[in-house]
C-alpha positions as CSV (number, residue, x, y, z in Angstrom):
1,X,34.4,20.2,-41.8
2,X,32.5,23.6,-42.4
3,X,29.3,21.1,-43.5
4,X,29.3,19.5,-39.9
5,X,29.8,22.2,-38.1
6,X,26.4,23.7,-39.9
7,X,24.6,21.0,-39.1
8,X,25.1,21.0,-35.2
9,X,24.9,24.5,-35.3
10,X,21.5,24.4,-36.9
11,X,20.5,21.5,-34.6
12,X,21.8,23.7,-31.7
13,X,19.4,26.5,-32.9
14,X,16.8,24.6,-32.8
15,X,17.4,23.0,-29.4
16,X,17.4,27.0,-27.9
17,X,14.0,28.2,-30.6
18,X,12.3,25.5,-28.7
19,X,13.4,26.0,-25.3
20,X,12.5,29.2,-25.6
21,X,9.3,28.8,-27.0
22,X,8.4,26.5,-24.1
23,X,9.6,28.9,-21.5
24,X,7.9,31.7,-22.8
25,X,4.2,29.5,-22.7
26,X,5.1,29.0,-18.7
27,X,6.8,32.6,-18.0
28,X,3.7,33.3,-15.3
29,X,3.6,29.9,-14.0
30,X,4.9,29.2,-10.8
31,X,6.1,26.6,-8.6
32,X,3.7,25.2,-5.6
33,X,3.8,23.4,-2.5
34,X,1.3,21.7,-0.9
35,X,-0.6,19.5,1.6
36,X,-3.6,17.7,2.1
37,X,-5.7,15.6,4.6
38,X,-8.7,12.8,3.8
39,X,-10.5,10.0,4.0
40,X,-10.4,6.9,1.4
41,X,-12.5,4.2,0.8
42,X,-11.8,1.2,-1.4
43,X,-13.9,-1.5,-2.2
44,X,-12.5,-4.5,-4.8
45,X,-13.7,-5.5,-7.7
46,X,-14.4,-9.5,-7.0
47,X,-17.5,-11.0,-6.0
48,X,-16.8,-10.1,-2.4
49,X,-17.8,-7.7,-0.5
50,X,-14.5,-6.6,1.4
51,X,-13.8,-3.1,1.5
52,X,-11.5,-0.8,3.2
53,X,-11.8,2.7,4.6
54,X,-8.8,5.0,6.3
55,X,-7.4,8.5,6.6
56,X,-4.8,9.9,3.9
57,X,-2.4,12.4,3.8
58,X,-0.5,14.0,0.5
59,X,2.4,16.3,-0.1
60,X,2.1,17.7,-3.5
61,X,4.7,20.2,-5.6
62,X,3.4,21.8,-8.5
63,X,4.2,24.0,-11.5
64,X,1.6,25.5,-13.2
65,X,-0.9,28.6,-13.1
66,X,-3.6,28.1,-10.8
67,X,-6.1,29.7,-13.5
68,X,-4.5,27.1,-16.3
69,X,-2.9,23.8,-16.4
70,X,-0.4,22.5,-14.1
71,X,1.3,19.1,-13.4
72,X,1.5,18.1,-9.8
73,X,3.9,15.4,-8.6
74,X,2.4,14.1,-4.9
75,X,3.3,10.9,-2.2
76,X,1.0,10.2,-0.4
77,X,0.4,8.1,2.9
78,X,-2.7,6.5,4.4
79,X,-2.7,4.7,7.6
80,X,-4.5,1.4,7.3
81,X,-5.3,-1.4,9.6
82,X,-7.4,-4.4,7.5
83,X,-6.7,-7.6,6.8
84,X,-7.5,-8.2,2.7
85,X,-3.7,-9.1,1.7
86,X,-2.7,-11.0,4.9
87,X,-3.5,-11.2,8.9
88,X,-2.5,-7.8,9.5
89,X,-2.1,-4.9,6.6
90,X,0.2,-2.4,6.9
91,X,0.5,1.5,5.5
92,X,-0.3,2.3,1.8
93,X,2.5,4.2,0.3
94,X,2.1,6.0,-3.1
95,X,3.6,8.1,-5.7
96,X,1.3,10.2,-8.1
97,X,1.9,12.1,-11.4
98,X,-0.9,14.4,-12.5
99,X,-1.8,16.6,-15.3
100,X,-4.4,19.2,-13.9
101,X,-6.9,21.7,-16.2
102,X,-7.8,24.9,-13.7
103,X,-10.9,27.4,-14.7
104,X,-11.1,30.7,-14.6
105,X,-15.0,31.8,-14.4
106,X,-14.2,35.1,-12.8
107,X,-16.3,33.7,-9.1
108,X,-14.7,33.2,-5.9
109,X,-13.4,29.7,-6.7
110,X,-11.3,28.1,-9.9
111,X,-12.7,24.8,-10.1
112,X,-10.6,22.3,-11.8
113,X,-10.1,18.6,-13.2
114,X,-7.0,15.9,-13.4
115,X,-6.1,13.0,-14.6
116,X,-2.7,11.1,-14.0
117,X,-1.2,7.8,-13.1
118,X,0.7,6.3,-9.5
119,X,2.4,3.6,-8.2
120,X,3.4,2.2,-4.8
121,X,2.9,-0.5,-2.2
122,X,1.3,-1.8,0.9
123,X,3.0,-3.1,3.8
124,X,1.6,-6.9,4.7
125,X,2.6,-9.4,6.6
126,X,3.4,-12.7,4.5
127,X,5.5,-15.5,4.2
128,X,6.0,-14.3,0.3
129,X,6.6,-10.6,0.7
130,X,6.6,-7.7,3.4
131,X,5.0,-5.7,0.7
132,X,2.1,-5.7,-2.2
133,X,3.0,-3.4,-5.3
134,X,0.5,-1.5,-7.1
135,X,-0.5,0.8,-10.0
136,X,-3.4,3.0,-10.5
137,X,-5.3,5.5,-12.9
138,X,-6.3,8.6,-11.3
139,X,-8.7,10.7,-12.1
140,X,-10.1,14.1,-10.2
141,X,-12.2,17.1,-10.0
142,X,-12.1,19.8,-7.3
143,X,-11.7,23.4,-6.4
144,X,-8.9,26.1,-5.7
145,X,-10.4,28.7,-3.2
146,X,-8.0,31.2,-3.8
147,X,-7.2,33.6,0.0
148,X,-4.2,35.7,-1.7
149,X,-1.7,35.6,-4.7
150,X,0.4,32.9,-2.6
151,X,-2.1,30.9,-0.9
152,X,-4.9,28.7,-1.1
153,X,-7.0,26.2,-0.3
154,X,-8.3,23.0,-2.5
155,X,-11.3,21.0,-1.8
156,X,-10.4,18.0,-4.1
157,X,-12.2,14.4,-5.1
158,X,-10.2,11.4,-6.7
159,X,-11.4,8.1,-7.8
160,X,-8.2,5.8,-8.5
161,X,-8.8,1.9,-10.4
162,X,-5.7,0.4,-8.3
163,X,-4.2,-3.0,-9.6
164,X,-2.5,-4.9,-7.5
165,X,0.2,-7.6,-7.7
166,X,-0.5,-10.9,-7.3
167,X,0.3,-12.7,-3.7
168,X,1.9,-15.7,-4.8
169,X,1.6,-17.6,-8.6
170,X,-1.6,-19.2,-7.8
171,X,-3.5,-16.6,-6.3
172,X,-6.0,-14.1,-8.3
173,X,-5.3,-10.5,-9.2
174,X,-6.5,-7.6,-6.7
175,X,-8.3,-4.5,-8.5
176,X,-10.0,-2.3,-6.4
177,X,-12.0,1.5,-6.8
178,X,-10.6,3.9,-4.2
179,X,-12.6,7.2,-3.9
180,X,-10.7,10.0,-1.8
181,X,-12.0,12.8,-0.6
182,X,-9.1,15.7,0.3
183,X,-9.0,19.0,1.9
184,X,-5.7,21.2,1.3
185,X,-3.6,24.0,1.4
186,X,-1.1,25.2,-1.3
187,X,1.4,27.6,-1.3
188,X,2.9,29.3,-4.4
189,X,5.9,30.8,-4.5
């Protein structure tokens, strides 16, 4: 009896050392809101020469120091009217996860990277689906200009490789490049 109790106390230490340790790398880091508005254009990576342009919007929260790293969890929205996937295209929904590396060079802006991972779908108008699924890779670069402790905006670039589901069984897979261009504002509370 006294043996097991030991052991999950020792495991229990443990559990809190760590927690602790992991709270005490993140004690200045702060949670941050966000929002963003840009332009995207995709082009696909067949032989043909279809491509796609249309305005985006993201809603991003943070956490993370804006001199350091953060991880930054966005939707985003972009309103698009094409006709790759059927006779008429719908909206592009998507979820993001990115990690972000932030710069410090003591000059008037924090210039940054990311890199991450998303998922969503496309509203079309089949008679196999009402919407396409996708995944994508995401990488970006970008900069905080920093106005005040709280605020700030973010001039931001992403290139995403988006795969898409198929259509049906016999049709090809759809990959395409998209390459974003954002401008933002963040709030840190």
């Amino acid at each position: 009896m006294q043996i097991k109790y030991y052991k999950k106390n020792k495991k229990l230490k443990k559990i809190i050392l760590f927690t602790l340790l992991i709270t005490s790398l993140y004690s200045d880091a702060k949670v941050y809101l966000g929002t963003s508005y840009g332009y995207l254009n995709e082009s696909f990576s067949d032989d043909t020469v279809v491509t796609n342009s249309a305005q985006t919007a993201k809603i991003k929260v943070g956490y993370g120091i804006r001199e350091a790293y953060a991880v930054e969890f966005s939707l985003e929205y972009a309103q698009k009217d094409s006709d790759i996937f059927s006779l008429n295209d719908g909206d592009r929904y998507g979820l993001n996860l990115e990690l972000m590396k932030a710069f410090d060079w003591d000059i008037y802006v924090n210039p940054f990277f990311k890199v991450g991972f998303g998922a969503g779908y496309v509203d079309i108008e089949s008679e196999d689906k009402d919407a396409l699924n996708f995944s994508s890779f995401n990488v970006g670069l970008g900069f905080f200009i920093p106005i005040n402790e709280r605020l700030d905006f973010e001039v931001d670039y992403g290139y995403k490789y988006t795969s898409y589901e198929k259509l049906n069984a016999t049709a090809d897979n759809f990959n395409s490049h998209l390459n974003i261009g954002y401008l933002g504002l963040n709030v840190r509370f």
